[in-house]
N, C-alpha and C positions, 0 to 999 in steps of 0.2 A: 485459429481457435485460441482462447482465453486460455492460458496455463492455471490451475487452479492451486493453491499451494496451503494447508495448512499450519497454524502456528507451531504445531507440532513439529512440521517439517521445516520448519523454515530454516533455521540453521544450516540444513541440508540444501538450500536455496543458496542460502547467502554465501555458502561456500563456492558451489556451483560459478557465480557470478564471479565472484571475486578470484578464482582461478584463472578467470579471462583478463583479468588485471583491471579489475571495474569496480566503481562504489557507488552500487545501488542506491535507488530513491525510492522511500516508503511513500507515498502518496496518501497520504488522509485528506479524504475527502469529507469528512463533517465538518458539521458547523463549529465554530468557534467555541461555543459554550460547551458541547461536546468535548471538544479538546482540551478543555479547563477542567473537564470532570473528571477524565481519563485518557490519558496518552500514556506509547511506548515510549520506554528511552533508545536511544538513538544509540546500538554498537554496532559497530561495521556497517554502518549504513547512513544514509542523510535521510532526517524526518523533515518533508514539506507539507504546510497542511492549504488547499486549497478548496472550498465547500464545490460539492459538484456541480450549482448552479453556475460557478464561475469561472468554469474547465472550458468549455469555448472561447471565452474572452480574453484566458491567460494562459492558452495552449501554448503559445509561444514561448513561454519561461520553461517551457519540459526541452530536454534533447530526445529526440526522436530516436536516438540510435542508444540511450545510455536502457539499462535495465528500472525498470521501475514496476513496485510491487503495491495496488492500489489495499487500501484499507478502509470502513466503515465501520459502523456498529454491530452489521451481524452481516454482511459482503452482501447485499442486495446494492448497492450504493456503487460499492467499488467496483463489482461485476459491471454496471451502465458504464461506469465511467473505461473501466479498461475494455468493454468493448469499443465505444465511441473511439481510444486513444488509436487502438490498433486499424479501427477505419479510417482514421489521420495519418496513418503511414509509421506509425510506432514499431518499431522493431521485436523487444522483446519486454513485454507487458506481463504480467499475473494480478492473479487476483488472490486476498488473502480470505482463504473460507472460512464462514464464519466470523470475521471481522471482530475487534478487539474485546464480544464477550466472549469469544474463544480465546484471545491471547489469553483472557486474564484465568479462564479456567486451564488454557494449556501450558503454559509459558508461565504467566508471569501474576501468581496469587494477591500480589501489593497492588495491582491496578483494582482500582474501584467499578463494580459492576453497575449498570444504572440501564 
């Protein structure tokens, strides 16, 4: 099952993880232009942005065993994609609900809504 984690929670995430002595991978999976219009900053955590059309051809650049927290625009996006990953033998996947027009109403007011 897909862990589901709001931006609200997430802290409460990324604690979690890094207990285990791990540093998380955000996964954005939008497109480019998306990412130029709004993206998180990267604390305690590594931001990868890979568009989901291009998640089976660069599965290989993920570790499989590391934690990784996918992201979209409103989690329909990340949800495909962290199911797909978890069917590829992923370990420990979530999904971020809501996707970053939540961050920006829960978290983090400076990011641009669009």
């Amino acid at each position: 099952m897909l862990a589901q984690v709001r931006p609200a929670q997430f802290d409460q995430w990324l604690q979690q993880v890094q207990a285990q002595g791990l540093t998380p991978l955000v996964l954005d999976v939008r497109e480019p232009w998306e990412c130029a219009t709004a993206s998180v900053t990267p604390q305690g955590f590594e931001l990868l942005n890979i568009p989901m059309q291009d998640i089976p051809a660069r599965q290989q650049e993920l570790d499989p065993e590391r934690p990784i927290a996918c992201l979209c625009h409103h989690g329909m996006r990340s949800m495909h994609v962290g199911m797909f990953l978890l069917n590829q033998g992923f370990e420990q996947v979530s999904n971020i609900t809501g996707g970053i027009d939540a961050w920006t109403r829960e978290r983090d007011s400076t990011i641009p809504l669009y």
